[in-house]
C-alpha positions in Angstrom: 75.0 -80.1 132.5 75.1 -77.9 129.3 76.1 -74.4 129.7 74.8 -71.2 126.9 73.3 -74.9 125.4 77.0 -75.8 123.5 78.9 -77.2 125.6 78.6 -80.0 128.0 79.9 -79.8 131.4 80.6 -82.2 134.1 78.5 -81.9 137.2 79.9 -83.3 139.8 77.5 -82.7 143.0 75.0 -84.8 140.7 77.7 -87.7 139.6 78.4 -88.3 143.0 74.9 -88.5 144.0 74.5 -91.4 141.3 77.7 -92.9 142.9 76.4 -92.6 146.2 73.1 -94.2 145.2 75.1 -97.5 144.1 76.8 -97.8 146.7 73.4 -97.3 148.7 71.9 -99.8 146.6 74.8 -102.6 147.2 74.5 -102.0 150.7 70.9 -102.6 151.1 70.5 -105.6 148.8 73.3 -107.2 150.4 71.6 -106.4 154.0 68.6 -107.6 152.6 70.3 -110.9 151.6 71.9 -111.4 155.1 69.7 -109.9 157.7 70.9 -109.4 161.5 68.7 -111.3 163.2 70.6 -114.4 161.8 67.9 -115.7 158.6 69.0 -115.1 155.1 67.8 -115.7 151.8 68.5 -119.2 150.3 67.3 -122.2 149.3 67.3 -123.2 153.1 64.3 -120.4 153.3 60.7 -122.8 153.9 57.4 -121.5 154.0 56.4 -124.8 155.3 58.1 -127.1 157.6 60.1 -129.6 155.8 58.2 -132.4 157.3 54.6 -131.5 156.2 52.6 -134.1 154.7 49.8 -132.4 153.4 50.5 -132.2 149.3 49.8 -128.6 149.3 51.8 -127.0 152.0 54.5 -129.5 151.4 54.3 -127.8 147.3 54.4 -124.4 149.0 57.6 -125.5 151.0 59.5 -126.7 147.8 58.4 -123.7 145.7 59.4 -121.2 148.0 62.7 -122.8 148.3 63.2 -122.9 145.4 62.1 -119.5 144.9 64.3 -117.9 147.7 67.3 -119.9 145.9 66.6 -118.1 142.9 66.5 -114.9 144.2 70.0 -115.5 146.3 72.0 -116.7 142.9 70.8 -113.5 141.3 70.9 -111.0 143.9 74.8 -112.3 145.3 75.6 -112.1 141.1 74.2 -108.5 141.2 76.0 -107.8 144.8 79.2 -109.2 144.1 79.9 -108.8 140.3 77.6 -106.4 138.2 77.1 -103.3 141.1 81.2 -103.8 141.5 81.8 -103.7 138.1 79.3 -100.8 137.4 80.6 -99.0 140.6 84.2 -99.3 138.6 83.6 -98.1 135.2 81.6 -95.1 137.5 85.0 -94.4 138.8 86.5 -94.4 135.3 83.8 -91.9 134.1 84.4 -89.8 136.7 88.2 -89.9 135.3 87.2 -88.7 131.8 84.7 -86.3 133.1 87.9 -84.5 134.8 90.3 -85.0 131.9 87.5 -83.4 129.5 86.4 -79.7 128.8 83.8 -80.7 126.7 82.3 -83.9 127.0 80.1 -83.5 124.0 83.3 -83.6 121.8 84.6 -86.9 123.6 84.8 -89.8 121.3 83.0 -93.3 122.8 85.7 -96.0 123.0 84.7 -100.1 123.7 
C-alpha cells in the first residue's frame, strides 16, 4: 500500500489474506484429490466398467483413466511441491516486508 503516493508500505491484513488463500487453496485441491467417502482421483478412476466390450464405452473407460491419471500427477506436483514452495518464499516475503521501511527502495535479488 502506498502512503502520500512515495512510499510503499507493507500491508499486512492483506498479505495474510493472500497467505491464507494458499493455504485454502492446498487444502481443497488436496481434499478434492482424496475425497472422504473413500474414491480418489487416479488412473484407477473408470467411467466404464473395465470389462465392457462395446468399442465405445470401453474408449471412454481408457480415456478417462487416463484422463483422471493426468490430472492426479499434476495436481499431487502442485499439492506437494509448487503451493509448498510458493507458500515458503510467501513466508520469506513476509520477512523482507518487516525488515523494510520502504519496499519501493528494496533491491530484487535471484
Amino acid at each position: 500500500m502506498a502512503d502520500d503516493g512515495t512510499r510503499v508500505a507493507f500491508d499486512r491484513e492483506q498479505y495474510k489474506k493472500v497467505q491464507a488463500l494458499v493455504s485454502d487453496v492446498e487444502q481443497t485441491t488436496d481434499d478434492a484429490l482424496y475425497g472422504t467417502d473413500g474414491y480418489a482421483i487416479s488412473s484407477d478412476l473408470r467411467a466404464q466398467p473395465v470389462g465392457a466390450t462395446w468399442e465405445a464405452a470401453a474408449q471412454v473407460g481408457t480415456h478417462v483413466s487416463s484422463l483422471a491419471g493426468q490430472v492426479r500427477s499434476f495436481t499431487d506436483t502442485f499439492t506437494e511441491k509448487t503451493l509448498p514452495e510458493f507458500r515458503d518464499q510467501l513466508e520469506k516475503a513476509e520477512r523482507l516486508f518487516e525488515e523494510t521501511d520502504d519496499l519501493s527502495a528494496v533491491q530484487a535479488k535471484a
